[in-house]
C-alpha positions, 0 to 999 in steps of 0.5 A: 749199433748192434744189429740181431736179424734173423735170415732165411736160408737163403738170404742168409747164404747170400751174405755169407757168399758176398762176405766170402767173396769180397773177403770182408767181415758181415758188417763192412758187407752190411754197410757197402749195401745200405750205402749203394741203396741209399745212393741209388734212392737218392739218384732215382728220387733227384731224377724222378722228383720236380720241383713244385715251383718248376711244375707250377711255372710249366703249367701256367706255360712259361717254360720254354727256350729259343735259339738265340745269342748270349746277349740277350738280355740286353737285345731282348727286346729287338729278338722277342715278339710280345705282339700277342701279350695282353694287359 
């Protein structure tokens, strides 16, 4: 792909400072910025994104944990109180 942009003085500097200092040419310094800004989007999108399934399962109140064994789901029954649930 063939870019044209046309910087300010001061962005164009900076590119020129980075393109120096990492001693690539502009285009690997191009690539090295949208792949740390990609990866960066897509952390802070996974960190702040939940998903709609979890959101409705919260708000109906079914999110929870105890303390318990790793056998529970054969002794559920005997470490679970379901004495307030309702038909």
């Amino acid at each position: 792909m063939h870019i044209e942009a046309e910087l300010d003085d001061t962005h164009a500097a900076r590119l020129l400072a980075l393109q120096q200092r990492q001693n690539k040419s502009i285009a690997e310094v191009l690539i090295d910025l949208i792949d740390a800004n990609w990866n960066q989007t897509l952390d802070a999108n996974t960190e702040n994104e939940t998903s709609p399934l979890f959101q409705a399962f919260d708000s109906a109140g079914l999110i929870g944990c105890i303390a318990t064994g790793e056998e529970l789901s054969t002794t559920h029954k005997q470490k679970l109180d379901f004495s307030n649930i309702t038909a």
